[in-house]
N, C-alpha and C positions, 0 to 999 in steps of 0.2 A: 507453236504458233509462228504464222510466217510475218515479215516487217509489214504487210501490204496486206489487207482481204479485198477483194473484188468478187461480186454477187450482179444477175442478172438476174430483175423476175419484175414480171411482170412491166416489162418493157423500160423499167429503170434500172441502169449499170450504178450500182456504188462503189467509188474507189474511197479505203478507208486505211488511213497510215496508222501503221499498229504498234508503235514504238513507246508507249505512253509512259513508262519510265526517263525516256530521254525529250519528251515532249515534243517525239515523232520527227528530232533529227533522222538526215537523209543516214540510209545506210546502203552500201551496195548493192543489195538484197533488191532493198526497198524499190531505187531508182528501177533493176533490170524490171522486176514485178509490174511496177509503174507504167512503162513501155511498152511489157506484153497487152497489159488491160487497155492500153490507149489503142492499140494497133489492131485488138479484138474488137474495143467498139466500134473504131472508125470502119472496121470488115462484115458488122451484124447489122444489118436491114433492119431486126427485129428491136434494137437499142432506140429507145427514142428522145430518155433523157438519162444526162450521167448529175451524179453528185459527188460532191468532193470532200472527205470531213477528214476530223484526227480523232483517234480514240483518246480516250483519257482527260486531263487538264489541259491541253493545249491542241490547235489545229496544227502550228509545225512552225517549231524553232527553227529550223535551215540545218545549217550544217553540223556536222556536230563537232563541236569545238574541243574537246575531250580528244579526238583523233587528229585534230590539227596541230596540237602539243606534242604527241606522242610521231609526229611526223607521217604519218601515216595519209596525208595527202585531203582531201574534201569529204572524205567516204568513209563512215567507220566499218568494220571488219574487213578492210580492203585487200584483197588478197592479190593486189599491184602497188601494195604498201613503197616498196623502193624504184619501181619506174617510177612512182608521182612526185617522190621525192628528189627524185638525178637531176631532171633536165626543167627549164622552163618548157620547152615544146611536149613533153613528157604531159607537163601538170595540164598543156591547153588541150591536151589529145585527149585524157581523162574527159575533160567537162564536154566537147564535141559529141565523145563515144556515149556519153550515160545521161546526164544532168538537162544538157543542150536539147537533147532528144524530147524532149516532154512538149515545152514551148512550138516546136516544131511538127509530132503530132496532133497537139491540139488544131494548130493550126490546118489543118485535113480533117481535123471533124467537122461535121455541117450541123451538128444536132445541140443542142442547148447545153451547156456544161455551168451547173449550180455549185460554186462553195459555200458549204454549210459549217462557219467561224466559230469558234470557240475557243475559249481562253487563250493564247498569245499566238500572233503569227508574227513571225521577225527574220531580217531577212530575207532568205532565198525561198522559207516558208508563206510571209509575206506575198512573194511574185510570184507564186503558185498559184496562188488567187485570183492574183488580178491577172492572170492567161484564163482565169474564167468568163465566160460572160454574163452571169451575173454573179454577188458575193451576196450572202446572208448571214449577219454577225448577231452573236447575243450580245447583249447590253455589257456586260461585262472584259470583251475582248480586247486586247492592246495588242497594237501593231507596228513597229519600228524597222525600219531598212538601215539594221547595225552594223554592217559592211567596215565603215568608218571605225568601228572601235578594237576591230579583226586587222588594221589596215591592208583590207583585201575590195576588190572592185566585186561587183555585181554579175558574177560570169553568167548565169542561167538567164538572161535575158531581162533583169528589171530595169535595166540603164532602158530598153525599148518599150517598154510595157509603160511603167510608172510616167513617163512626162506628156504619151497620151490621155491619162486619166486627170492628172490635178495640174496639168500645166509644167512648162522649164523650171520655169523659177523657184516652183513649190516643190516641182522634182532636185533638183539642189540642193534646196536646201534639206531634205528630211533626208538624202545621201551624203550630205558633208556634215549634219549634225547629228543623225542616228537618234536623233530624238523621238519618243514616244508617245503615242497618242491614242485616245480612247476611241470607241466605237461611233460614238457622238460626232467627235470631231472627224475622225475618218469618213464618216459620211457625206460631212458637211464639205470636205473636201474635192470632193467625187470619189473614193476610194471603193464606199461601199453602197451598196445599191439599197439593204435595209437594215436595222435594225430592231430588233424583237428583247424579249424580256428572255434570259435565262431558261425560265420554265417555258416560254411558247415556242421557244427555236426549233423542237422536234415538230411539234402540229403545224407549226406554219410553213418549213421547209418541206414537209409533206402531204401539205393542201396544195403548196405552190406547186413542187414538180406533178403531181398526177394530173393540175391543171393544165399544164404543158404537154405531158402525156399525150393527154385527150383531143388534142388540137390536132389540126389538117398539118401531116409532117411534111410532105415535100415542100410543100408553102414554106413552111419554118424554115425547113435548110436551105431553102432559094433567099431566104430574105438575109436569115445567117451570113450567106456568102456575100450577099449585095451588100451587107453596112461593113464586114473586113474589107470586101475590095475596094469599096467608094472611100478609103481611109489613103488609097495609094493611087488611084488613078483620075484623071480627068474626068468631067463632067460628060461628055461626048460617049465616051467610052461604057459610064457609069450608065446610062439611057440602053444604049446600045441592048448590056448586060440584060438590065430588070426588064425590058421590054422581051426579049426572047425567053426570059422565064415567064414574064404575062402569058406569052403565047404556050407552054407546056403546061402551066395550071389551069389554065381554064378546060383544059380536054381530060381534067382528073375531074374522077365522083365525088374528091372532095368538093368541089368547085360547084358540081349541081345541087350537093344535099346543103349547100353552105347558101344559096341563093334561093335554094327551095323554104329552109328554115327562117330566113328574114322574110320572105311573103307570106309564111307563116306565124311568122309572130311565134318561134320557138327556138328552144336550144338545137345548136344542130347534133348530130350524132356520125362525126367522122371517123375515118374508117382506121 
């Protein structure tokens, strides 16, 4: 069995970390695997929504700390075991070349990206997440950015991710105390987008994505792109943007059988 399964069917891409003995710590494997499936959805037309889960007892401990004793650098089975360990510019080239890469093809997907949470995400496993756009946790899940107790910093990107979602201050402090929190409260924080009961986390994660599915996609990826970009550019700019996608959606068939279904008083059936 490989660190990583990724499946396409029926217009949903699942990336699923396979590591459930180590509670889906990263492994070299894992990360390249990770990269390939990012860089095939972002290339397949046919992909319309991804999900993101962890096999076993946990969505994903981060890194795996077992290989960080053994000096072996961020990556267990590392087979750059003594470059990551020689040099600092060594250890920062690692996380650029593997880790870095995720956050960074996400960010070139236009199409809905669901984590579907279960039992612990901490860490770098944590910010994996929240590069979703949305998170769906079972009731049961605990989340901590333990960085602080590693004393190691947030390399894959949640120093960026995390203070958009719950604010500086909240981001602060759950990085300088590594403290732990339930799903409950993770939500209530902006963390997580919903929480379900244990047993409904499969049905409800898979009413939500085929719900998304079904929907008018260029629309979605046009809107996708309009709430990441309106996060970094002026108002001006941000108009600009959604107004020339107004103009490309309306000359899609989604756009007639979508206005033909509201004067009809029905569901539409997009394409």
């Amino acid at each position: 069995m490989t660190d990583l399964l990724f499946t396409v069917e029926d217009g949903i891409a699942r990336i699923t970390l396979n590591r459930p003995e180590a509670l889906n710590a990263f492994s070299t494997e894992m990360i390249d695997l990770w990269i390939r499936a990012l860089e095939s959805i972002r290339d397949d037309d046919s992909v319309r929504v991804v999900v993101l889960t962890g096999n076993g007892r946990g969505f994903c401990s981060g890194g795996d700390i077992k290989s960080m004793v053994r000096g072996d650098g961020f990556l267990h089975n590392n087979t750059e075991a003594k470059d990551l360990s020689s040099t600092g510019l060594a250890r920062k080239q690692s996380l650029w070349k593997r880790v870095q890469r995720i956050p960074l093809l996400l960010q070139e997907i236009d199409k809905p990206v669901i984590a579907k949470m279960n039992g612990i995400a901490t860490g770098a496993g944590l910010d994996m997440a929240l590069m979703c756009d949305i998170r769906i946790a079972a009731q049961s899940v605990k989340v901590a950015e333990g960085y602080i107790k590693a004393g190691i910093v947030p390399g894959d990107g949640g120093a960026y991710f995390l203070p958009r979602l719950v604010g500086v201050d909240r981001a602060l402090e759950m990085l300088w105390t590594g403290d732990s929190y339930t799903a409950k409260e993770a939500k209530q924080m902006g963390l997580i987008t919903h929480v379900v009961s244990d047993e409904e986390l499969q049905e409800y994660v898979e009413a939500y994505v085929r719900r998304l599915a079904n929907g008018p996609q260029e629309t979605m990826r046009f809107m996708k792109r309009a709430v990441y970009q309106g996060l970094t550019t002026d108002l001006r700019t941000s108009l600009d943007m959604i107004s020339s996608a107004m103009g490309l959606v309306t000359e899609l068939d989604d756009y007639q059988e979508g206005i033909r279904a509201i004067a009809e008083k029905r569901q539409p059936k997009f394409t």
